[in-house]
N, CA and C atoms as an extended XYZ file, in Angstrom:
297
Properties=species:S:1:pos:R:3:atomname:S:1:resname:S:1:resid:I:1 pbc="F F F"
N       -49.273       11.316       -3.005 N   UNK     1
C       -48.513       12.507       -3.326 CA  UNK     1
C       -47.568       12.813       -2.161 C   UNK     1
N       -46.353       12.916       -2.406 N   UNK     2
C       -45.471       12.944       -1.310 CA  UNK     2
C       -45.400       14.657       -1.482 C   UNK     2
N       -44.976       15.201        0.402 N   UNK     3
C       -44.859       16.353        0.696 CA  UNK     3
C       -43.669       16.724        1.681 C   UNK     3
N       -43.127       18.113        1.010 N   UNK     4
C       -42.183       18.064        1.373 CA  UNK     4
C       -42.257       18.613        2.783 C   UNK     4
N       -41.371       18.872        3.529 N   UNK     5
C       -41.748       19.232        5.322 CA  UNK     5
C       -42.037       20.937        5.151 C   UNK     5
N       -41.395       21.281        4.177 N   UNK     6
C       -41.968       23.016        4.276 CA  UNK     6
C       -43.894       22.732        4.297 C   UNK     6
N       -43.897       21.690        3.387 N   UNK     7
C       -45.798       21.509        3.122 CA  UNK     7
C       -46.316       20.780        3.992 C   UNK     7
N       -45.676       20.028        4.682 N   UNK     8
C       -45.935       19.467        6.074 CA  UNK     8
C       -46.674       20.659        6.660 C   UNK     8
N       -45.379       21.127        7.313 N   UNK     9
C       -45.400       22.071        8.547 CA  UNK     9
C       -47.016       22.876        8.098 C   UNK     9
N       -46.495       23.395        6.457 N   UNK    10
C       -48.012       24.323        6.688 CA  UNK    10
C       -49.127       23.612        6.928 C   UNK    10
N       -49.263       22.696        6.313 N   UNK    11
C       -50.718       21.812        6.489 CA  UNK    11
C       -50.936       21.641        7.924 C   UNK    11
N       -49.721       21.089        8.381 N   UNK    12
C       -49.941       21.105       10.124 CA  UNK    12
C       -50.471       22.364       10.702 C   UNK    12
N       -49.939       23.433       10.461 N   UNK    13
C       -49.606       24.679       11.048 CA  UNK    13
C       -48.590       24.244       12.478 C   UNK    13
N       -47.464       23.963       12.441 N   UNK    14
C       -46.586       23.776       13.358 CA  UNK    14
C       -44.818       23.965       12.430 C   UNK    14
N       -44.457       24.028       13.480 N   UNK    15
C       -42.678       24.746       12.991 CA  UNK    15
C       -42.006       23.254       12.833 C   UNK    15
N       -40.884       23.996       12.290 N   UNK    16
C       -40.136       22.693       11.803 CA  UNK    16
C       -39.456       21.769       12.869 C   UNK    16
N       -39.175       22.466       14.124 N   UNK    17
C       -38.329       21.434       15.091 CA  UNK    17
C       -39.639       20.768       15.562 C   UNK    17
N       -40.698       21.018       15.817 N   UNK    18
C       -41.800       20.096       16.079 CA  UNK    18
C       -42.138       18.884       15.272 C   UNK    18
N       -42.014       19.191       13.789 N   UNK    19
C       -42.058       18.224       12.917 CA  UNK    19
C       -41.152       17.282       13.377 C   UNK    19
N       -40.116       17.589       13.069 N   UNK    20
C       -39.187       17.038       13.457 CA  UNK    20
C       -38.580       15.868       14.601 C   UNK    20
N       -39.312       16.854       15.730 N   UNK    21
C       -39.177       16.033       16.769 CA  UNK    21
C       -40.476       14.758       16.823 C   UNK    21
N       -41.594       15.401       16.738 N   UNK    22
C       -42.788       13.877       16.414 CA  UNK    22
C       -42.016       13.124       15.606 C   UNK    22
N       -41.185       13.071       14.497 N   UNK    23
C       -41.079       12.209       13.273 CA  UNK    23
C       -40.209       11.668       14.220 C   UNK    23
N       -39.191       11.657       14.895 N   UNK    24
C       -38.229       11.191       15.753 CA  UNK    24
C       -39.026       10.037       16.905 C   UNK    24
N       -40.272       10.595       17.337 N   UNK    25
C       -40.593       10.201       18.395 CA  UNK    25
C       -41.524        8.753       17.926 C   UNK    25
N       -42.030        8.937       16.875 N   UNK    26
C       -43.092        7.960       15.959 CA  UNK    26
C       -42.556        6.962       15.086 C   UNK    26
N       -42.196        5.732       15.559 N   UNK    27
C       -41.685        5.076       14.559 CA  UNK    27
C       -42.998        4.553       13.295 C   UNK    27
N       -44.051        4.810       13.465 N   UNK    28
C       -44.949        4.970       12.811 CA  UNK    28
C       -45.156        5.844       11.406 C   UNK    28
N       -44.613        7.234       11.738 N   UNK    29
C       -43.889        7.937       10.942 CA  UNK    29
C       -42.354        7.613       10.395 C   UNK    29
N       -42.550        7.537        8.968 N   UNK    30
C       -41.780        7.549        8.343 CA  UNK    30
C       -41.273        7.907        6.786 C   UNK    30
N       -40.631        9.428        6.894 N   UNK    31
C       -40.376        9.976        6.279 CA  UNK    31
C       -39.186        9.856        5.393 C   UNK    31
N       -39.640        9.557        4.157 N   UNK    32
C       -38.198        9.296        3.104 CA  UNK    32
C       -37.426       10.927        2.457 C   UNK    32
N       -36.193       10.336        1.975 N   UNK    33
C       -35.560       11.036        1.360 CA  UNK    33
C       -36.091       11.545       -0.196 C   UNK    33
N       -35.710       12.675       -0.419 N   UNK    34
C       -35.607       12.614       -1.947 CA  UNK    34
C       -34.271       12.381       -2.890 C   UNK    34
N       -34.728       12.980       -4.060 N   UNK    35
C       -33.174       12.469       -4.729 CA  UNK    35
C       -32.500       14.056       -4.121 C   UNK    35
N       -33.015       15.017       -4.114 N   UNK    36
C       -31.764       15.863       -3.315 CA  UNK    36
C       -31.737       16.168       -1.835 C   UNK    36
N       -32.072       15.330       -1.306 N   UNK    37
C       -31.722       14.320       -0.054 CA  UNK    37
C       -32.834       15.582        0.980 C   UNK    37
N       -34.080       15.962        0.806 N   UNK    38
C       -35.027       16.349        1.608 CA  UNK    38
C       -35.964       15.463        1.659 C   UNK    38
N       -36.261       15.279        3.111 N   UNK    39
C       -37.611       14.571        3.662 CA  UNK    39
C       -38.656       15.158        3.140 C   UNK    39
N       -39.522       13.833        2.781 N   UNK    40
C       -40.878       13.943        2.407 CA  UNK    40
C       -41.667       12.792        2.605 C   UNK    40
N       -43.095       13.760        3.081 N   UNK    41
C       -43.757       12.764        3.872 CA  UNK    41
C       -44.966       12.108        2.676 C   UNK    41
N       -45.610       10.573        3.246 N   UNK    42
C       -46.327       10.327        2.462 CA  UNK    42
C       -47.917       10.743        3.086 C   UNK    42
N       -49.006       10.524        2.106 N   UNK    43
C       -50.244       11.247        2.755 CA  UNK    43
C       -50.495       10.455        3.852 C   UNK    43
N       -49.973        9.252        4.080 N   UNK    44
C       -50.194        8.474        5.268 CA  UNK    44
C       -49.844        9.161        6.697 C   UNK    44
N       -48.423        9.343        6.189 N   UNK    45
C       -47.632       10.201        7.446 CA  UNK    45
C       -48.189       10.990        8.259 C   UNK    45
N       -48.651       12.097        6.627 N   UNK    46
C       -49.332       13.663        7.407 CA  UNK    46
C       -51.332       13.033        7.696 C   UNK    46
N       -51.683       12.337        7.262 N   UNK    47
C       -52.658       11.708        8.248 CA  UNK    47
C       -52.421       11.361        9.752 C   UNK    47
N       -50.930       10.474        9.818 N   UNK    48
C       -50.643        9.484       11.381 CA  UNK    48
C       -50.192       11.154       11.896 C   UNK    48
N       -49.909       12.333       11.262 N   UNK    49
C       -49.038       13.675       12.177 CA  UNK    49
C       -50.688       14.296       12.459 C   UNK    49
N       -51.650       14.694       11.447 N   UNK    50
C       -52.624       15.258       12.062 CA  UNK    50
C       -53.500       14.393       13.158 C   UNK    50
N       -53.435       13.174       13.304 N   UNK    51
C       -53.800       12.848       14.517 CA  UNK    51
C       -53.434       12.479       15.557 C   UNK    51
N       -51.727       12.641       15.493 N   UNK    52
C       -51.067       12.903       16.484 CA  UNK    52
C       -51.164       14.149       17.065 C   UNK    52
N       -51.348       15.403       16.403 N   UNK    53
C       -51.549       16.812       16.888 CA  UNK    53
C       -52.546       17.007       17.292 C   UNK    53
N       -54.251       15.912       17.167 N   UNK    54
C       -55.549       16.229       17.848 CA  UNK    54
C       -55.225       15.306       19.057 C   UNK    54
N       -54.626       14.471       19.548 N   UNK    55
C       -54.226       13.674       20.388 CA  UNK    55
C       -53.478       14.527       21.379 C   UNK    55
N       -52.137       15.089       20.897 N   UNK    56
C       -51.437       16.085       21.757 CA  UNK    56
C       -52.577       17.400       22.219 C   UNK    56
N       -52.773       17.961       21.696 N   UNK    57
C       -53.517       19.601       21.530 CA  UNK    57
C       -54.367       19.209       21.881 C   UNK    57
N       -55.664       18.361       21.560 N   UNK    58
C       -56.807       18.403       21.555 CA  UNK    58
C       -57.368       17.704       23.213 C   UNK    58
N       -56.652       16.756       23.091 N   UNK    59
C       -57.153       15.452       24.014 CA  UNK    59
C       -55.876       15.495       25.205 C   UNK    59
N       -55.083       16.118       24.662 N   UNK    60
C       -54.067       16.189       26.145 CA  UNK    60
C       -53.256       15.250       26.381 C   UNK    60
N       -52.822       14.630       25.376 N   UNK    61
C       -51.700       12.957       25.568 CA  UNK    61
C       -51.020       13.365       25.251 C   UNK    61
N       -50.069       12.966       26.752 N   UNK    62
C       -48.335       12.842       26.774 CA  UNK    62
C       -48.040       11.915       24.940 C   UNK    62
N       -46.872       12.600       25.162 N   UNK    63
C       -46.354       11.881       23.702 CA  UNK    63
C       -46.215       10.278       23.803 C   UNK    63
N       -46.094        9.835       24.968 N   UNK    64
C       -45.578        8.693       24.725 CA  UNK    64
C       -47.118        7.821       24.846 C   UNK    64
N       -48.258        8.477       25.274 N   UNK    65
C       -49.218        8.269       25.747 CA  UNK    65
C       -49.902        8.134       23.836 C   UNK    65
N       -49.830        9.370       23.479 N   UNK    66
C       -50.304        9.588       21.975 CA  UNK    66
C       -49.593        8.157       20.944 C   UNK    66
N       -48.390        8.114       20.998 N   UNK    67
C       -48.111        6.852       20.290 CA  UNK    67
C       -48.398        5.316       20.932 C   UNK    67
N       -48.762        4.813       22.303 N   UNK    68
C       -49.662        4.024       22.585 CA  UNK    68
C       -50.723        4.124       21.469 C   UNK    68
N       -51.505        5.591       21.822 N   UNK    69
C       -52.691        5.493       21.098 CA  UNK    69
C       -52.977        5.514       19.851 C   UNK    69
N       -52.200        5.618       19.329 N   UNK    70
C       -51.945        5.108       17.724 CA  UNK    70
C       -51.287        4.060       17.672 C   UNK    70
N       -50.684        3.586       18.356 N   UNK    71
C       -50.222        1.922       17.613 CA  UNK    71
C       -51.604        1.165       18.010 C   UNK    71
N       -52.338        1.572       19.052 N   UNK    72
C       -53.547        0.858       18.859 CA  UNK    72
C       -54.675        0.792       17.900 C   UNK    72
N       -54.840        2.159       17.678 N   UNK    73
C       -55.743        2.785       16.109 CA  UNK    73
C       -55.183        1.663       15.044 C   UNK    73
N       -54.093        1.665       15.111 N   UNK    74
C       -53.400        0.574       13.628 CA  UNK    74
C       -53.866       -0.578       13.864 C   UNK    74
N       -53.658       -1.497       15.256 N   UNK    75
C       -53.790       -2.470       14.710 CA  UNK    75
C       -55.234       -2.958       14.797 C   UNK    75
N       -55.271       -4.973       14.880 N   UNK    76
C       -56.890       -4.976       14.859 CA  UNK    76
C       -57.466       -4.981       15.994 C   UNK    76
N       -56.960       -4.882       17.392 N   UNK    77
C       -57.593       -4.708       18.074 CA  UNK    77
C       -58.602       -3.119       18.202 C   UNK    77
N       -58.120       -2.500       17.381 N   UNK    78
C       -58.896       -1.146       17.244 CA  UNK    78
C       -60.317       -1.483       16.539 C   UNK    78
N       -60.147       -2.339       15.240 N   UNK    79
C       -60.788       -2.516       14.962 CA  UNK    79
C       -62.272       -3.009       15.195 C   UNK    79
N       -61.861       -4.434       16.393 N   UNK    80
C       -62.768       -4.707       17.232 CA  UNK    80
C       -63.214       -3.654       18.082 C   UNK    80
N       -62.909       -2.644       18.245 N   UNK    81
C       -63.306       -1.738       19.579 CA  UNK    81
C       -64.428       -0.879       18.028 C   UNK    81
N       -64.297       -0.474       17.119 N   UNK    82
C       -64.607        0.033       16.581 CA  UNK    82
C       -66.135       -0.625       16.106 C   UNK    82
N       -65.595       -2.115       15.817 N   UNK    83
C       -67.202       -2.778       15.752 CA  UNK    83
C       -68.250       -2.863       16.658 C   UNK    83
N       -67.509       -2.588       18.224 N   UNK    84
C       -68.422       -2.900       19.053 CA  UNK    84
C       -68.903       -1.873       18.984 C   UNK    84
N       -68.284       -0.759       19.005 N   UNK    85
C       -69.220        0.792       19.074 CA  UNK    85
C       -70.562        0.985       17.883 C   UNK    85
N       -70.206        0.761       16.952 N   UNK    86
C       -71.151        0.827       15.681 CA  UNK    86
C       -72.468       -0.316       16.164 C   UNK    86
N       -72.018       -1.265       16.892 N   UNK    87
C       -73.082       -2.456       17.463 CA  UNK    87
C       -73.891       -1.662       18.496 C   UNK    87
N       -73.308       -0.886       19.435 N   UNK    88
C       -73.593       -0.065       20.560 CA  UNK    88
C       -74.320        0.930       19.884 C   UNK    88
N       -73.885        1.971       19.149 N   UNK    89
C       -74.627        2.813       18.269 CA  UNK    89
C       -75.836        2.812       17.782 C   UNK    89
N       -75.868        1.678       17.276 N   UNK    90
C       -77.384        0.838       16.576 CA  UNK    90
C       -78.127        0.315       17.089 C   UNK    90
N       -77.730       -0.322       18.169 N   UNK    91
C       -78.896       -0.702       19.108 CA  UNK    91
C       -79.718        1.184       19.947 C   UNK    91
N       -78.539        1.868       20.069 N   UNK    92
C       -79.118        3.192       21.040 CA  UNK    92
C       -80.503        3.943       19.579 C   UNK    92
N       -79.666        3.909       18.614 N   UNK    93
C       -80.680        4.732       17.378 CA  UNK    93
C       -82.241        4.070       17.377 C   UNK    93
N       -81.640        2.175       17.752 N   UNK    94
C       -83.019        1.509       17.886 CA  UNK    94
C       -84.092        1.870       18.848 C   UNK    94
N       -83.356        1.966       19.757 N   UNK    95
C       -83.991        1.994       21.443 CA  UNK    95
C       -84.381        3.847       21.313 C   UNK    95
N       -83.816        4.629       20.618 N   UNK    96
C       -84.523        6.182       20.313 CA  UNK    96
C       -85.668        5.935       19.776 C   UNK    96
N       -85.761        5.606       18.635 N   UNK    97
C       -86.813        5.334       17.536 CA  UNK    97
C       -88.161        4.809       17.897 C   UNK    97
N       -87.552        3.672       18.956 N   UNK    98
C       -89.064        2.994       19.355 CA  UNK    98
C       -89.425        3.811       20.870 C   UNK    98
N       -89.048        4.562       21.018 N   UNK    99
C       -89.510        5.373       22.265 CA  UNK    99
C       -90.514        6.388       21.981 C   UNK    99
């Protein structure tokens, strides 16, 4: 379901030159036209924008720092980081259990 940036912004809760400026800064983001020529984002987008805003706000990454950290989330090296943790995870639940 594509959204338009007025439904952006609210879902975000952030103003429009902010939108704006992340979409500029993220080539990750990418926001199409409509037929009467307003941007709209796909649910992908406003997924890659809300975790760009827990990245900025939350965790404290410079912008340029935050899109590092999402081009890494994308690709597969994330992935591997992600398996090892769930490997790490399961062994700790093991090592609880038998204690």
């Amino acid at each position: 379901m594509p959204y338009t940036s007025a439904e952006a912004e609210r879902l975000l809760g952030i103003k429009n030159h902010v939108l704006r400026y992340w979409t500029g800064e993220m080539p990750l983001i990418q926001p199409k036209k409509d037929t009467s020529g307003r941007m709209v984002y796909s649910g992908r987008d406003i997924r890659l924008l809300l975790r760009l805003k827990h990245l900025l706000y939350r965790r404290r990454f410079s912008i340029e720092g935050a899109r590092t950290q999402l081009e890494k989330e994308l690709s597969g090296e994330w992935q591997d980081l992600r398996a090892e943790l769930d490997a790490i995870r399961s062994g700790l639940i093991e090592l609880f259990f038998l204690a």
